[in-house]
Kinemage of the C-alpha trace (Angstrom):
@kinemage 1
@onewidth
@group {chain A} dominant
@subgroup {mainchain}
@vectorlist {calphas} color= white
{ca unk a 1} P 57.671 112.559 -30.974
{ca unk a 2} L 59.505 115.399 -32.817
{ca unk a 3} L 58.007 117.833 -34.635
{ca unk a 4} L 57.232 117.509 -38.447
{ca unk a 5} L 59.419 120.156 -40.514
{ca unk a 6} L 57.707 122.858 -41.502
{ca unk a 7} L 54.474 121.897 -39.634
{ca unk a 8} L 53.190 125.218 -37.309
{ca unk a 9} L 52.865 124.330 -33.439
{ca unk a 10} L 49.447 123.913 -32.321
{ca unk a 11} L 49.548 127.190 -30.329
{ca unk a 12} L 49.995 128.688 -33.453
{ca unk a 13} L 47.643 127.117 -35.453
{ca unk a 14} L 45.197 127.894 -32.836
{ca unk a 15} L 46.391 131.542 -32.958
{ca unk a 16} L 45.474 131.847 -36.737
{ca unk a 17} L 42.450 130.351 -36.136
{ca unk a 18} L 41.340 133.051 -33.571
{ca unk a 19} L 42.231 135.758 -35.588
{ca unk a 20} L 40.509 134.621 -38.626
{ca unk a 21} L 37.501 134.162 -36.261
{ca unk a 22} L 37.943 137.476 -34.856
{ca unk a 23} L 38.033 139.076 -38.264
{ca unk a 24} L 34.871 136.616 -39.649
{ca unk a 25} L 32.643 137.312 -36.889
{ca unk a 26} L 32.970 140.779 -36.057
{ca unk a 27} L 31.073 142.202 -38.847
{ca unk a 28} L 28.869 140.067 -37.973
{ca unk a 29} L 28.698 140.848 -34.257
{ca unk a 30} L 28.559 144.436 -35.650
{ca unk a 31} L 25.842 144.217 -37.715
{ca unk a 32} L 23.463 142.479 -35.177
{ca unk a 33} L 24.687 145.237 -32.629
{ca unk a 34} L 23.683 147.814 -35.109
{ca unk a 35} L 20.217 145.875 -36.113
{ca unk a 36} L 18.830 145.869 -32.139
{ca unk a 37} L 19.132 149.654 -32.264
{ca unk a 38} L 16.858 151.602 -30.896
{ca unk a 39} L 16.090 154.633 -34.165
{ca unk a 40} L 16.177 158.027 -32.681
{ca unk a 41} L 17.079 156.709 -28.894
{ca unk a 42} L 19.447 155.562 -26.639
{ca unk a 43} L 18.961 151.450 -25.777
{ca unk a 44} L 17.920 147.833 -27.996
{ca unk a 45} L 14.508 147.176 -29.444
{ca unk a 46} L 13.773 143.860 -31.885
{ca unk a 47} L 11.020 146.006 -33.595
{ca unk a 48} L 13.181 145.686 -36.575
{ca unk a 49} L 13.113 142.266 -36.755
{ca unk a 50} L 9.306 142.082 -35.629
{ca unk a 51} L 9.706 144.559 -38.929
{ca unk a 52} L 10.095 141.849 -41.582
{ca unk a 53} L 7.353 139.637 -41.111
{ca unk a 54} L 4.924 142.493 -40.063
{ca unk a 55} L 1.899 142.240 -42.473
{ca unk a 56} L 1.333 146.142 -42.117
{ca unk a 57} L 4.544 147.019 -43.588
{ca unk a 58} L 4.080 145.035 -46.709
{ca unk a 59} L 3.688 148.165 -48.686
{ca unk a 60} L 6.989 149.685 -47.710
{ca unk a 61} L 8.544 146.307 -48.012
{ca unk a 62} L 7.377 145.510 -51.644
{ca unk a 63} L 10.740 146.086 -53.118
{ca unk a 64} L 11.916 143.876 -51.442
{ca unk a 65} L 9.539 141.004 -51.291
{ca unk a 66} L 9.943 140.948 -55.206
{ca unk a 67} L 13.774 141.199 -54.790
{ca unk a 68} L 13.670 137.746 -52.532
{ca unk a 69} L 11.146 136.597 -55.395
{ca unk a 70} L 13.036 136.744 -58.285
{ca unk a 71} L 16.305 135.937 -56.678
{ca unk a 72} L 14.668 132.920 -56.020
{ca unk a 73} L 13.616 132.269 -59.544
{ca unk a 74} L 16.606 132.545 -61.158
{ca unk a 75} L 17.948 130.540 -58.077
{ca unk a 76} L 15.758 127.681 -59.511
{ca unk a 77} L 16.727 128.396 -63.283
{ca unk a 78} L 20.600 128.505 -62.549
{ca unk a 79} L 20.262 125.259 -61.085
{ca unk a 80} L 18.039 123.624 -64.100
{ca unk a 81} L 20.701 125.563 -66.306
{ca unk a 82} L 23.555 123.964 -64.486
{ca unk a 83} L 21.577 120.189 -63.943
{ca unk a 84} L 20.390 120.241 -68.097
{ca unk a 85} L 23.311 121.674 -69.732
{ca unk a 86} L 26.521 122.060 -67.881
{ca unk a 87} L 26.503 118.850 -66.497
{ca unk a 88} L 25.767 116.574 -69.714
{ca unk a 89} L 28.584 118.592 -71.352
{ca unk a 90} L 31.086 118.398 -68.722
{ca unk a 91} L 30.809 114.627 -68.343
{ca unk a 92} L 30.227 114.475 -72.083
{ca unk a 93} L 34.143 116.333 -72.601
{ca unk a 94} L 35.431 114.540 -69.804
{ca unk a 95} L 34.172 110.597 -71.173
{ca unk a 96} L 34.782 111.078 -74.662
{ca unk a 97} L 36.473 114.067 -75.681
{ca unk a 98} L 39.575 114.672 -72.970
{ca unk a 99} L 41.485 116.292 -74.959
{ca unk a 100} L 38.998 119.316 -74.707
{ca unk a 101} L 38.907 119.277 -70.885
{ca unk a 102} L 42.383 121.338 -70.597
{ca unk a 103} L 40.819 123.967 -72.936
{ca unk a 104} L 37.598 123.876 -70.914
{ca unk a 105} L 39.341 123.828 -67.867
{ca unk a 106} L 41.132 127.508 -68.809
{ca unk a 107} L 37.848 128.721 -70.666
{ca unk a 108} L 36.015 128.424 -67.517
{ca unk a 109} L 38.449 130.807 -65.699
{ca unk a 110} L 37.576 133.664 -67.480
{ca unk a 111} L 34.575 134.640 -65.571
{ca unk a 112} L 36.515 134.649 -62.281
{ca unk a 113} L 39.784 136.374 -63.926
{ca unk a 114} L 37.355 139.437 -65.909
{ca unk a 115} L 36.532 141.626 -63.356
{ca unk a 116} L 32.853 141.484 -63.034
{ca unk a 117} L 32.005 145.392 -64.339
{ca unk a 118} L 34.090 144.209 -67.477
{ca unk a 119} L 31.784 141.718 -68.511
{ca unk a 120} L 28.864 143.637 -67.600
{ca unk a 121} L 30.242 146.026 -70.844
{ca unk a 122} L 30.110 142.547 -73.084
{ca unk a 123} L 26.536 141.571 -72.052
{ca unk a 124} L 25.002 145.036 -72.380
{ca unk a 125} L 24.910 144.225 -75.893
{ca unk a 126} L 23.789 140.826 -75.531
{ca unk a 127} L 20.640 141.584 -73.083
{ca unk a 128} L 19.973 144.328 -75.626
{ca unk a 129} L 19.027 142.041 -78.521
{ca unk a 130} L 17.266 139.871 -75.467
{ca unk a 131} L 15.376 142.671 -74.122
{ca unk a 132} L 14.197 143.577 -77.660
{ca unk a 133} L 13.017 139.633 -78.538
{ca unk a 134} L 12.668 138.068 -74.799
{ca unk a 135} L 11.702 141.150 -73.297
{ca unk a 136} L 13.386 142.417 -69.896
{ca unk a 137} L 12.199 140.660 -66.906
{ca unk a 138} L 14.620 139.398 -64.345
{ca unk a 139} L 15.176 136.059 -65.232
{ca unk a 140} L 16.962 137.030 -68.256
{ca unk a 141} L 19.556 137.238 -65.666
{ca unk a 142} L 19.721 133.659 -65.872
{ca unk a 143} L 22.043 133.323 -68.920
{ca unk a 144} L 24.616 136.023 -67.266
{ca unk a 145} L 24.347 134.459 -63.407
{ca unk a 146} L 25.127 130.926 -65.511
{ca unk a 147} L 28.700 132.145 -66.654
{ca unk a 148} L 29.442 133.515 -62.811
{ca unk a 149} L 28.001 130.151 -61.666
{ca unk a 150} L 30.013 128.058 -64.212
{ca unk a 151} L 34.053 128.146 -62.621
{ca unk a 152} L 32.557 126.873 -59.447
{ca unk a 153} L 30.345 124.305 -60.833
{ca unk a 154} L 32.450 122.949 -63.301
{ca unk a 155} L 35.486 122.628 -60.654
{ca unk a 156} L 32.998 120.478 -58.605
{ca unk a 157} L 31.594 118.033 -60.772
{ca unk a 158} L 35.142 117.388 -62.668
{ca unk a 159} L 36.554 116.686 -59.481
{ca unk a 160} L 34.315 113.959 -58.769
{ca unk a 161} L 34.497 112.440 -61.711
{ca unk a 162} L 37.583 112.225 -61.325
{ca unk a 163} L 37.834 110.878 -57.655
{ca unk a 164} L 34.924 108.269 -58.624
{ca unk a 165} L 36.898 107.387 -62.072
{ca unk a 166} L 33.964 107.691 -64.170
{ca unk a 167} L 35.508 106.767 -67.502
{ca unk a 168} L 35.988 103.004 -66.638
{ca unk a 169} L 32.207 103.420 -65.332
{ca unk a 170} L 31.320 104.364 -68.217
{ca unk a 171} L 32.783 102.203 -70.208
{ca unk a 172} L 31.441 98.818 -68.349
{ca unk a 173} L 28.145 99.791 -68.756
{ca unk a 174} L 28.917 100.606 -72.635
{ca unk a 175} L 30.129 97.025 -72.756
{ca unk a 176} L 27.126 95.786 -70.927
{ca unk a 177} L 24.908 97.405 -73.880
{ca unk a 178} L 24.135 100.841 -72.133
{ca unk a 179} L 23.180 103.729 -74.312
{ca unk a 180} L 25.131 106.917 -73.345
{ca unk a 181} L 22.131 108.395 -71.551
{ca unk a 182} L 21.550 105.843 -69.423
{ca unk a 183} L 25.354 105.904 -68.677
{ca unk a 184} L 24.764 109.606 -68.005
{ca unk a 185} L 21.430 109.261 -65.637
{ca unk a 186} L 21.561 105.786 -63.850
{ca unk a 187} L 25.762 105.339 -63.823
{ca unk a 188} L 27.179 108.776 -63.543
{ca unk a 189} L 25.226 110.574 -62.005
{ca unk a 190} L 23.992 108.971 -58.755
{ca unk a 191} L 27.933 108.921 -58.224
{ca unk a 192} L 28.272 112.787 -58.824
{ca unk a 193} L 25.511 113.365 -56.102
{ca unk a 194} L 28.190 114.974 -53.272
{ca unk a 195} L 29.458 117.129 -55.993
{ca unk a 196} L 26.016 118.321 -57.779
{ca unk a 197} L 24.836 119.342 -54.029
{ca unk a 198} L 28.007 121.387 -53.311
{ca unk a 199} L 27.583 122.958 -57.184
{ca unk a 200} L 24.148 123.607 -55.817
{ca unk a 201} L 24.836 125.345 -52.434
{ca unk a 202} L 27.605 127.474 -54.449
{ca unk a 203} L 24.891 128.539 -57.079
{ca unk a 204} L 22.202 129.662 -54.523
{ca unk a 205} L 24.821 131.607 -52.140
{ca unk a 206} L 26.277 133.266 -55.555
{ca unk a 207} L 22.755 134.262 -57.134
{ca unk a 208} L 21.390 135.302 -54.001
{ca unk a 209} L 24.754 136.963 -53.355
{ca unk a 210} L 25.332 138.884 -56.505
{ca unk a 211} L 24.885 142.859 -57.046
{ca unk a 212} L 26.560 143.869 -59.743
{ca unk a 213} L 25.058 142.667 -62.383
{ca unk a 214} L 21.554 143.181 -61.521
{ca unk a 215} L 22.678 146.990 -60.682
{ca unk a 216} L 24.335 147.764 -63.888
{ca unk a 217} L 21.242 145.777 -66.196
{ca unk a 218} L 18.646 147.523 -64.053
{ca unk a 219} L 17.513 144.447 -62.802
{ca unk a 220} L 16.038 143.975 -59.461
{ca unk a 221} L 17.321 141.156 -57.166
{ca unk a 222} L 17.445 140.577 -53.205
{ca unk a 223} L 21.097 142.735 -53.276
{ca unk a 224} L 19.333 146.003 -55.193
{ca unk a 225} L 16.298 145.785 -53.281
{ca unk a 226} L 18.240 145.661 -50.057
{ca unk a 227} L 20.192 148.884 -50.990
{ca unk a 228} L 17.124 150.462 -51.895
{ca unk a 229} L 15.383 149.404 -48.405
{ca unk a 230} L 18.652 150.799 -46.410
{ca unk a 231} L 18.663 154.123 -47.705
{ca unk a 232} L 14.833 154.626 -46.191
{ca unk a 233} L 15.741 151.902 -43.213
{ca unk a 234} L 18.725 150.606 -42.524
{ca unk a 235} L 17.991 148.797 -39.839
{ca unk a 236} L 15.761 146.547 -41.453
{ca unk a 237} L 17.941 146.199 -44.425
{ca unk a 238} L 21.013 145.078 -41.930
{ca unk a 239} L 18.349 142.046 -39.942
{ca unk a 240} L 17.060 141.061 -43.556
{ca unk a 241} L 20.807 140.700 -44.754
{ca unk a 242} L 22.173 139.322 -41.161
{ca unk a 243} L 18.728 136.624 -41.894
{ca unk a 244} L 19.842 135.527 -45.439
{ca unk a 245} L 23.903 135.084 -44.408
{ca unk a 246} L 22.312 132.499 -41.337
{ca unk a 247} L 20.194 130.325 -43.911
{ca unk a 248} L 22.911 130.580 -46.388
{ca unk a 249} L 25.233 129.313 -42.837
{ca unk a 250} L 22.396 126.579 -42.241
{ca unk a 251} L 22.509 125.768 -45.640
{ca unk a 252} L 26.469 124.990 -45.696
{ca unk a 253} L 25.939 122.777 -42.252
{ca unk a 254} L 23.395 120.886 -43.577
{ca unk a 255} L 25.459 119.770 -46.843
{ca unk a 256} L 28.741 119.581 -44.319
{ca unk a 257} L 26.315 117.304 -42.400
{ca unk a 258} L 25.361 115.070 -45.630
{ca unk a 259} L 28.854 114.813 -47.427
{ca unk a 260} L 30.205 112.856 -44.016
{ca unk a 261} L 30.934 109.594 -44.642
């Protein structure tokens, strides 16, 4: 059988594969080189990693303890944020007003096209007036992880809705005398359940993932309090990073695992 036009040979293929392997993994393969080190000495040691969960280095390790904690609160309020308000508005646009969804589709661009230090300079002002009525704890950081959350989210759950063609879902159970929440919770939704769990796993690797914006609002997350724990031990800092990048891995395999047919 010939060849189809414009389709690579598998020894190619396989080529590209390699090298985007090669080019994934070592960093990786660098960092756990680097986090076996043996401080001050030739030779590998896992007192680094014994390091995390020691109980006698809780003091030095406080930072970062209430880094991982309040990454993992607003981890939980990005995904209430996301389950409460994007989704009833993105099926609400896409079942009765589609001639907003183009608009909708280009508004939630934006927060991938504005570089991220940009928009910092617009919320400033914002978290300002928060700080001053909310007050300036760290899950204020929900409203501003929301937008970076929203692009990825939104692409997600309009995709399925498509795919599943939700309007003439919707519009059986209208006929059948179905308010438009209980099209929303026991129609659409249970259909949307692939999509809402890859919206999820994109939410929790982005706010567990993000820096910048927790830097520049003095904020502390799981990304500041790592940088702060590498500049007194970087060795710990590089296992408690490698650590989060394999549950974040786990994470991915498990949803790969569930979205099979």
């Amino acid at each position: 059988m010939n060849r189809v036009a414009g389709k690579p040979s598998p020894w190619v293929a396989r080529i590209v594969i390699l090298l985007v392997g090669v080019l994934f993994l070592a960093p990786l393969a660098a960092m756990l080189e680097f986090s076996f080190r043996q401080q001050g000495a030739d030779g590998y040691t896992f007192e680094h990693w014994v390091a995390i969960f020691d109980p006698n280095n809780s003091r030095a390790h406080r930072n970062l303890f209430t880094g991982l904690i309040n990454s993992t609160l607003l981890t939980g309020l990005v995904l209430v944020l996301v389950l409460v308000l994007f989704l009833p508005t993105i099926v609400l646009v896409h079942l009765r007003f589609p001639r907003l969804e183009r608009p909708l589709d280009m508004l939630t661009v934006l927060p991938i096209a504005i570089p991220v230090i940009a928009m910092v300079v617009g919320f400033a002002p914002i978290y300002r007036v928060l700080g001053a009525a909310l007050g300036s704890g760290p899950w204020t950081l929900v409203f501003a992880y929301g937008v970076q959350v929203l692009p990825f989210a939104y692409r997600a759950i309009v995709a399925e809705l498509h795919h599943m063609d939700a309007r003439a879902r919707a519009e059986a159970a209208r006929s059948l005398g179905a308010g438009w929440i209980m099209v929303l919770v026991r129609v659409i939704t249970p259909g949307l359940r692939r999509s809402l769990l890859t919206a999820s796993l994109l939410t929790v690797a982005i706010v567990f993932g993000e820096f910048t914006i927790a830097a520049l609002l003095n904020r502390v997350n799981l990304q500041t309090a790592l940088l702060q724990l590498s500049l007194s031990d970087a060795y710990v800092a590089t296992a408690v990073s490698l650590l989060s990048l394999f549950v974040v891995f786990l994470m991915l395999v498990l949803v790969g695992r569930r979205r099979r047919p």
